[in-house]
C-alpha positions as CSV (number, residue, x, y, z in Angstrom):
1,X,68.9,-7.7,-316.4
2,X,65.5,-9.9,-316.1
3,X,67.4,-12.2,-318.8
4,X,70.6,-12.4,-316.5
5,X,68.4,-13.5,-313.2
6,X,67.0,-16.3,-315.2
7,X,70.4,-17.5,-316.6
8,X,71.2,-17.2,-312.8
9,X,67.8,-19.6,-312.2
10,X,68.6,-22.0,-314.9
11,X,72.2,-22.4,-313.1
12,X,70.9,-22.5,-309.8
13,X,68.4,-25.7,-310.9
14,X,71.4,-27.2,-313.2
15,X,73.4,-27.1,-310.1
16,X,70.6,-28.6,-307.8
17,X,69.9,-30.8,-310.6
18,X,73.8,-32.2,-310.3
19,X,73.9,-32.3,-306.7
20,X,69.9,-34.7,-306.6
21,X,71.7,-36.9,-309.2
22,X,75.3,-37.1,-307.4
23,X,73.4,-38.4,-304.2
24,X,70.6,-40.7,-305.9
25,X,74.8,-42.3,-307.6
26,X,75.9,-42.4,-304.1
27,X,72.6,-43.9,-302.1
28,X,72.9,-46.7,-305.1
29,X,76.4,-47.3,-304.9
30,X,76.1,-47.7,-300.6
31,X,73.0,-49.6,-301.4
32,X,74.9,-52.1,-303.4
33,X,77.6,-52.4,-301.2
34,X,75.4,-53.3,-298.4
35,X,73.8,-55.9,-300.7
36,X,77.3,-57.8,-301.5
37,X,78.0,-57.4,-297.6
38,X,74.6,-59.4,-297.0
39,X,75.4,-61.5,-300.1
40,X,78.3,-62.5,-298.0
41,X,77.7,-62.9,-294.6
42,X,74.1,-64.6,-295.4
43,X,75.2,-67.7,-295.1
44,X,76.7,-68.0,-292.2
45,X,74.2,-66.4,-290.6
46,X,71.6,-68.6,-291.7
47,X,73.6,-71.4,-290.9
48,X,73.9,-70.2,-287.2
49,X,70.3,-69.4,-287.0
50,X,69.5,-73.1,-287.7
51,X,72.3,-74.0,-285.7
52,X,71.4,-71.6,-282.1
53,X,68.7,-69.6,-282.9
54,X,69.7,-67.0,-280.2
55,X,73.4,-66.4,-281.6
56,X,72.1,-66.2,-285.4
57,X,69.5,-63.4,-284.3
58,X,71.8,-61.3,-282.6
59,X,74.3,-61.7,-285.6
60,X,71.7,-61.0,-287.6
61,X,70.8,-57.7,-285.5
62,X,74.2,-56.3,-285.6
63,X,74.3,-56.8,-289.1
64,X,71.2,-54.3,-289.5
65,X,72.5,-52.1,-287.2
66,X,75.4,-51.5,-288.9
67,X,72.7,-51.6,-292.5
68,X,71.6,-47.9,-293.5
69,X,69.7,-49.5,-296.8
70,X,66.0,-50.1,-296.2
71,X,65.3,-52.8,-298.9
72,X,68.4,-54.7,-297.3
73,X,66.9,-54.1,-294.4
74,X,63.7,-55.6,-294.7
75,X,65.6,-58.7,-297.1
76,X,67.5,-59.4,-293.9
77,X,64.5,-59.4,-291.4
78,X,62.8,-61.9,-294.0
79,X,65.1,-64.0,-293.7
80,X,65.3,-64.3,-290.1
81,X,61.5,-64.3,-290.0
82,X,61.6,-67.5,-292.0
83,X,64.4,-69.3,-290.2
84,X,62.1,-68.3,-287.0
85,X,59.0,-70.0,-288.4
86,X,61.1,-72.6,-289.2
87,X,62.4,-73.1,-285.5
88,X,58.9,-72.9,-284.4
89,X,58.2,-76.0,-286.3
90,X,61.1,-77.9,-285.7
91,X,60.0,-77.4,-281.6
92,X,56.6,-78.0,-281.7
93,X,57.7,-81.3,-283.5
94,X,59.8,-81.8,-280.6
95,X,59.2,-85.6,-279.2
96,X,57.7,-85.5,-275.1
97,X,58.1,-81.4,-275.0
98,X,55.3,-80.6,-273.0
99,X,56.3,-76.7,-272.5
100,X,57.1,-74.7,-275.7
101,X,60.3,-72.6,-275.8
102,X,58.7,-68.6,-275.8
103,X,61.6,-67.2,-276.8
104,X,61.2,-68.6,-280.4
105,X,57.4,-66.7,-280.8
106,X,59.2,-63.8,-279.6
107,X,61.7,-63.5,-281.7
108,X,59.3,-64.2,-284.1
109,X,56.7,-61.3,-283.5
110,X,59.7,-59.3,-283.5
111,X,60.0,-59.6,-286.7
112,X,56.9,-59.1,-288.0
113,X,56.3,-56.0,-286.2
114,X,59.8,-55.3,-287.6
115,X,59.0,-55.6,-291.3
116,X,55.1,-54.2,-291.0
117,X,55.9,-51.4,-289.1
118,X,59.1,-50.1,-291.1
119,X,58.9,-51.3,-294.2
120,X,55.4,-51.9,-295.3
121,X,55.6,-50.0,-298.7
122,X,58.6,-53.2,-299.5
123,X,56.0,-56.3,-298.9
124,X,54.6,-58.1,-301.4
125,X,51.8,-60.7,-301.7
126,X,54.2,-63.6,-300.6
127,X,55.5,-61.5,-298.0
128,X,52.4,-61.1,-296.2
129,X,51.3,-64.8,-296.8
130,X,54.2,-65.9,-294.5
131,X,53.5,-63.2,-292.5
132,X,49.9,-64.3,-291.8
133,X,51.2,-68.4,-291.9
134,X,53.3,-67.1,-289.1
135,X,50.7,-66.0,-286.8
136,X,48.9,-68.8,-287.0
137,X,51.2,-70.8,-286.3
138,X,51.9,-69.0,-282.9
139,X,47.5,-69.2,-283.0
140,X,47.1,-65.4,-283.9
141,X,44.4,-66.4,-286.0
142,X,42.0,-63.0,-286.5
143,X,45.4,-61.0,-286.5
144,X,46.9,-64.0,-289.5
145,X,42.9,-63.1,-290.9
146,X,43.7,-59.1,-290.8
147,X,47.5,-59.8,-292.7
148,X,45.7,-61.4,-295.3
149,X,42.7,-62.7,-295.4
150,X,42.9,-65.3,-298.1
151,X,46.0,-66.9,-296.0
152,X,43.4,-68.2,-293.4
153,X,40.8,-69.7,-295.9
154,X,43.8,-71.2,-297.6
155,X,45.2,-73.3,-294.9
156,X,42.2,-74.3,-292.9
């Protein structure tokens, strides 16, 4: 009898066993589907980001609300965190602007509180470079210093 309630045991781990690897197959299969999807509509999207900032964000937030995989997630939010900083630029290079377009810095520090606050365990070392090359450039300097602290030696 004590030998039959471990064979029961045993069974009930094989099966729970089964069922963890069945779902870890299935998270990486959805995973990679969303990955091809972004692989796909990347482009365009960072093509419309250059060309009207405003349209490529909000393309670029339905895409991550209809995204259930977190490194996707944070890939995507990169990427409109880069094309961001490089709108920033682009204006503040802007010949006889005297007023600076605050939509740009928003969508920027959307972004970053985006990425830090949901998928901090995902950045790397280059990651929080731009990160902290961001915030100064929208003259967050102690904050750029608190990102990473070797950013701000670096550039000045």
């Amino acid at each position: 009898m004590l030998f039959r309630g471990f064979t029961i045991i045993q069974q009930e781990t094989k099966a729970e066993i089964i069922t963890r690897e069945n779902k870890k197959r299935l998270f990486a299969k959805e995973e990679q589907k969303e990955e091809k999807k972004w692989d796909v509509l990347s482009f365009s999207i960072e093509e419309e980001m250059q060309e009207n900032l405003s349209s490529g964000i909000k393309n670029l937030e339905d895409f991550l609300k209809s995204c259930t995989s977190s490194s996707v997630k944070f890939r995507v939010e990169m990427v409109g965190l880069k094309a961001c900083l490089k709108a920033w630029k682009e204006h503040c290079r802007g010949k006889g602007e005297t007023t600076k377009d605050i939509s740009i810095a928003v969508q920027m520090m959307k972004r970053i509180h985006s990425v830090m606050e949901k998928y901090p365990e995902l950045l790397q070392e280059a990651d929080q470079q731009l990160i902290a090359r961001c915030l100064r450039y929208l003259g967050f300097e102690e904050l750029a210093s608190s990102v990473h602290p070797s950013q701000v030696m670096l550039s000045e």
